[in-house]
N, C-alpha and C positions, 0 to 999 in steps of 0.2 A: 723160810724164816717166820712168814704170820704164824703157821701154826703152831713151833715152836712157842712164839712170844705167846700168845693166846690161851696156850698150855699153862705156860706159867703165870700168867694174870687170873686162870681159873684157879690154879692153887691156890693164891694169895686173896682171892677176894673175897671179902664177906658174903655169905650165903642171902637171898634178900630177906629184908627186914620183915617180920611179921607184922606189922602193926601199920594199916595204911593208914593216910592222912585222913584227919578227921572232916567230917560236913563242909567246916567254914573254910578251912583250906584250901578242899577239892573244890569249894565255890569260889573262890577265889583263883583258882588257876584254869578252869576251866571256863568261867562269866556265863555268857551266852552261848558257847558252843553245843549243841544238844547231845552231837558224837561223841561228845570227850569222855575216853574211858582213863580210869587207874590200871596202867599192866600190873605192873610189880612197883614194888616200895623196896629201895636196897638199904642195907644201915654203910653209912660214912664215915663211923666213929665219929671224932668230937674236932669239935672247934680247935684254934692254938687258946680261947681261954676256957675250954672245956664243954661249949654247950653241945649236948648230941646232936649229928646231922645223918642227914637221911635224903635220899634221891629219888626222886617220884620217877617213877616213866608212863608217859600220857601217850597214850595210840588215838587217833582221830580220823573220823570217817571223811568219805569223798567231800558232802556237803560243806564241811570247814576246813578242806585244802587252805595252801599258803596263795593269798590272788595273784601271786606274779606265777604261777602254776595251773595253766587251764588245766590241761591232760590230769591233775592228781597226783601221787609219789605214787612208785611203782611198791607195791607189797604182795610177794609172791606170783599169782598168775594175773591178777588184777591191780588195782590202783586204789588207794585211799589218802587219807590227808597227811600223813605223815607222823611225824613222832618225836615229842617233846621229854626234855627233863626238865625236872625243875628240883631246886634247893630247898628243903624242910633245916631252917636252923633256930631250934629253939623256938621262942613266941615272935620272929620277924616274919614277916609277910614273904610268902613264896615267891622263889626266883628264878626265874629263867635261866637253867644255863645254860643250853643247847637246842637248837630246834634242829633236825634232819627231812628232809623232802626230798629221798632217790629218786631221779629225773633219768637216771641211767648215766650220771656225771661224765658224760662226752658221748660223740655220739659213736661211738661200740656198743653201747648199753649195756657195759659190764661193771656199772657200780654198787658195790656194796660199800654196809656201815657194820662194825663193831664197835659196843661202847659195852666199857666194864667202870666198875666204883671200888678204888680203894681208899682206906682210912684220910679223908680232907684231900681225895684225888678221884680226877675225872680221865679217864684217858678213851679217846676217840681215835678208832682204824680203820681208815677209808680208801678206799680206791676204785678206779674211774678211768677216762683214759679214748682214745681213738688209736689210730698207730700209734701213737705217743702214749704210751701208760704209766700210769702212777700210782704211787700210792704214799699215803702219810700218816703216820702214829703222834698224834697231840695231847702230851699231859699236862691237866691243867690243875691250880688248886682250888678247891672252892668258898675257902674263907683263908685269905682276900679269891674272890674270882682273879686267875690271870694264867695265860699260857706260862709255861714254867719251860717247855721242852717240845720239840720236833723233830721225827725222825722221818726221815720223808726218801720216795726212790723217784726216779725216772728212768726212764727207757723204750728203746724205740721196738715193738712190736718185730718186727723184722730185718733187725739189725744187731748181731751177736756183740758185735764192740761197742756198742754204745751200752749205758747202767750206770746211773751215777747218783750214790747216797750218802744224803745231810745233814747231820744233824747241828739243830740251834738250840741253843742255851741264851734263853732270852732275860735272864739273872746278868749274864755278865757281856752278851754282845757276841758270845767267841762261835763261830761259825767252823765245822771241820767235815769236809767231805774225802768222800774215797772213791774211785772209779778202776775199770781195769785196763790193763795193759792191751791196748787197742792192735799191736800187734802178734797176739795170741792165736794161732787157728782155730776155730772148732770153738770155740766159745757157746757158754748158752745164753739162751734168751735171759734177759730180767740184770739184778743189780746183786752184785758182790755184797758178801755177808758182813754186817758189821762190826770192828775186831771189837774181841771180847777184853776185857783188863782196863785196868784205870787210866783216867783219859791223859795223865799224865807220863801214859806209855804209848803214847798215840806216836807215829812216824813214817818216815815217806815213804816206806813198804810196809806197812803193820801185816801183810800175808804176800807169799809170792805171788808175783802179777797182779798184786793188786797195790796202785799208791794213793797214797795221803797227802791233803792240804790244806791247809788254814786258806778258806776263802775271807775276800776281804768285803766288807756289811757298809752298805751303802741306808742310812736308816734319813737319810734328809727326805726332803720332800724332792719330787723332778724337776722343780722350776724353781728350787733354791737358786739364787743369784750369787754371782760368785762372793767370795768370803771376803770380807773387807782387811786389808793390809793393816797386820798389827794384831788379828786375831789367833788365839791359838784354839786347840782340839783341847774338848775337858773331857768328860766321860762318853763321848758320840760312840766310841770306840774302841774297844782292849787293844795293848799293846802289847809290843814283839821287843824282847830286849836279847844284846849279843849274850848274856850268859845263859837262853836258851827257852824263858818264858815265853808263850805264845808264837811258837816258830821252832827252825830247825838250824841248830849249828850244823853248818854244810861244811865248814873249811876251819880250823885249826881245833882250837879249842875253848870252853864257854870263859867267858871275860871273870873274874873276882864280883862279887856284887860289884863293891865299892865304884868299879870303872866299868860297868855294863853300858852301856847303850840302849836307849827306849825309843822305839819310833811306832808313830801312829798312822794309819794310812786312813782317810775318807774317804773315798769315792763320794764326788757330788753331780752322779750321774754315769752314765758310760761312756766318756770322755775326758773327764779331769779326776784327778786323785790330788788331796791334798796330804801333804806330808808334814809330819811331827818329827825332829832329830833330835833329842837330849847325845852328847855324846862329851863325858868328861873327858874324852882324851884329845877331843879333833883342836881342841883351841889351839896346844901346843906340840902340834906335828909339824917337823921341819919339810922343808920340800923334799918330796920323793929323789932320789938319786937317779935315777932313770927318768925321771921328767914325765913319766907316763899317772894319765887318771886314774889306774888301775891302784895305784899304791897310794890315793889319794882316800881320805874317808869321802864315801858316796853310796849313792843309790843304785843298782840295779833293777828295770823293768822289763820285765819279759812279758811281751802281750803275744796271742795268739791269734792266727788265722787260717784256721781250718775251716774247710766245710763239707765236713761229714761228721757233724754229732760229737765226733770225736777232742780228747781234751789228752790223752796220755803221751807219751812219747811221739811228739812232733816231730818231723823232717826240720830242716833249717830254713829251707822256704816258705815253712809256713811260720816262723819263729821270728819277731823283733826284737835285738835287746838295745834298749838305752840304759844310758848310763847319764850319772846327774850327781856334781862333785857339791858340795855344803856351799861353796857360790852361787850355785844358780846355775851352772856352766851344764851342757848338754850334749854328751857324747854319742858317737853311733855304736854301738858293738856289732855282735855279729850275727846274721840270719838277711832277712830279704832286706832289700832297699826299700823299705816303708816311712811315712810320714814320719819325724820326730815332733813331741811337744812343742809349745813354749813355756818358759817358768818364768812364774813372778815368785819374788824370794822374798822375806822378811824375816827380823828378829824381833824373838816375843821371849814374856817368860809364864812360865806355866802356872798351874794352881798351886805349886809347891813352891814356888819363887824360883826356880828355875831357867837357867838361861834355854831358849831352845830356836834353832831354826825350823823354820816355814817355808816349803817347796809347792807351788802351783803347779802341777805340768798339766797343761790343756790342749788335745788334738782337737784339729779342725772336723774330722769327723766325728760326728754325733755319737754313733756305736763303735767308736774304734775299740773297745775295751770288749767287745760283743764275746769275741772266740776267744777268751780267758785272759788272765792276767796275775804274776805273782809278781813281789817287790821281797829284792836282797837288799842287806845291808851289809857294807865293808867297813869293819874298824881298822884303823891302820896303830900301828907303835913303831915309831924312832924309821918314818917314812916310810912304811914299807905295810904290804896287807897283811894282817895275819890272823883277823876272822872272818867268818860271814856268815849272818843267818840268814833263815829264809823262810817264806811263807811256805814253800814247798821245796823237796828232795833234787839236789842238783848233783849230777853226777855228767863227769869229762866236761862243765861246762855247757852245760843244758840242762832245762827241767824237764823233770820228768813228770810234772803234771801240773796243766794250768787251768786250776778250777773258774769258774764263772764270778761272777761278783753279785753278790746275795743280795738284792736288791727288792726291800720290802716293800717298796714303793708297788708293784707288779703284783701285790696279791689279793684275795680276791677280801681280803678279812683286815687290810690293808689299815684302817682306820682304829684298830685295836692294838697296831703293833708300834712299836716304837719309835717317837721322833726324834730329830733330832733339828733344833735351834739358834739361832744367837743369840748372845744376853751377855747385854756389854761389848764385851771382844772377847769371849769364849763361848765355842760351841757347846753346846749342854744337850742332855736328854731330856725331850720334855714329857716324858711318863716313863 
């Protein structure tokens, strides 16, 4: 797939720009360095209010490496300071937008960088890696500078079932991964291709043996304390409603807008999820006829425990599922006998004025959430269930893939990405 992608980024890119930055610029981005050379100057097209941009690329010798770099950045057979971009827009002062220093990113020492410039876009392809390899495609914009997109793999070096690729849309929150079918033979190395078509055709098989999941984004910080009673979730999070946005109708069919179901999930850690229920229908559901939670509106959580890399089609013993009815109430379903939550419940109403319940469920283990984790929702009408979405493809009553929980707090760039806060009694993003 790099090559492919890389293909078509050489098509689409502007050729570099003739015209390198002038004296004061290049004195200006270079200062004291005496190695600092200009490679290429790329054209960016123009601003969103029209001013031309243009993308310097600075190459720099060993003597001005980065100091937290004794050894130097690896460049070919030997080692040099590494290599910088910077932003040409208009008469504003040059800007940093990427600085790269190949260290051999893990120690394989199999890392390479790609960076290409299209019109007000930056896109960086990296990978890196020990038995565990990776790799990641970051599009960014450059006026406003910010990550826009990530397409990122993993995979275990010597393990044909394990590959699992992510991409983040960091516009809206909405996280979707796909891995394969771990009980495949003969598998190859590396990570399943990513399907092609609008992400609104995304689903829990988008190619055979390979399924799809809406992972759930954890974007607080790790030592957020828990959520004070009476708070609701504002924009931390996208949401998954029964007529089919952000998740997968498993079981009947997608709800009328009018009486859809919105529910929010937060991971505030890998251990607790709090939960968002809008559900116009649940107020005025008679008691089930069977008396059974199943036909009650509720939650289903499926967490995983595997240990082997693996996330696809679990056995039952390695499979938890709880169930969690709009009381609070906290059912076993089916798979191992593993810890259940507890739940603190409340009602809030939303930023729309919205009535909505609030579900806490917090295991006493720290990483219980470690080996994956999706969350169904049952609506019920006239007592009885007759939808379900889901964050992932459920078939006889088992998922068939429990992605990880996306957890931005872990990354290495961590402080650029998205927070998420209190204010008031609604959690908000704070960038």
């Amino acid at each position: 797939m790099r090559f492919a992608f890389l293909l078509l980024l050489a098509l689409a890119v502007p050729a570099a720009a003739s015209g390198a930055p002038d004296p004061a610029q290049t004195a200006a981005i270079c200062g004291k360095r005496a190695s600092c050379k200009v490679a290429e100057t790329f054209d960016a097209g123009k601003s969103p209010t029209g001013t031309p941009l243009s993308v310097v690329e600075i190459r720099l010798g060993l003597a001005d490496k980065p100091r937290d770099q004794e050894q130097g950045c690896l460049a070919g057979n030997g080692r040099d300071g590494g290599v910088e971009y910077w932003l040409l827009d208009g008469t504003a002062a040059p800007k940093q937008v990427l600085q790269l220093c190949n260290d051999g990113y893990g120690s394989s020492g199999v890392g390479e960088d790609e960076v290409r410039v299209r019109p007000n876009r930056l896109i960086h392809w990296q990978t890196g890696g020990s038995a565990w390899r990776w790799t990641t495609t970051v599009t960014s914009s450059l006026v406003p500078l910010q990550v826009l997109g990530e397409l990122s793999c993993s995979y275990h070096n010597g393990a044909e079932q394990t590959g699992t690729k992510t991409y983040i849309d960091f516009d809206t929150l909405v996280v979707r991964s796909i891995a394969k079918d771990s009980r495949v033979k003969d598998l190859s190395i590396g990570c399943p291709e990513w399907p092609t078509g609008p992400a609104r055709n995304f689903s829990p098989e988008p190619e055979k043996g390979v399924y799809g999941a809406y992972n759930l984004v954890s974007p607080a910080r790790r030592d957020t304390p828990d959520v004070p009673a009476g708070s609701t979730i504002g924009d931390c999070t996208s949401a998954m409603t029964t007529a089919g946005a952000g998740g997968f109708v498993v079981f009947g069919t997608p709800a009328p807008r009018a009486q859809a179901a919105e529910i929010k999930v937060l991971p505030t850690g890998l251990h607790t999820l709090l939960i968002q229920v809008h559900d116009p229908l649940a107020a005025n559901q008679p008691a089930p006829a069977s008396g059974s939670w199943v036909n009650l509106p509720h939650l289903e959580i499926w967490v995983g425990y595997n240990t082997m890399y693996t996330y696809t089609q679990l056995p039952l013993a390695e499979l938890l599922q709880v169930g969690i009815d709009l009381e609070g109430k906290v059912y076993r379903g089916v798979g191992r006998a593993g810890v259940l939550p507890k739940v603190r419940r409340w009602q809030a109403k939303d930023e729309a004025g919205r009535p909505v319940t609030l579900l806490e469920a917090k295991w006493p283990d720290e990483f219980a959430l470690l080996g994956g984790v999706a969350v169904v929702y049952s609506q019920a009408e006239a007592g009885r269930q007759v939808r379900l979405v889901s964050t992932t493809g459920i078939v006889n009553n088992r998922p068939l893939y429990l992605p990880q929980v996306q957890d931005f707090t872990d990354r290495e760039d961590a402080a650029k990405q998205p927070r998420c806060r209190l204010s008031g009694n609604r959690m908000v993003r704070a960038n």
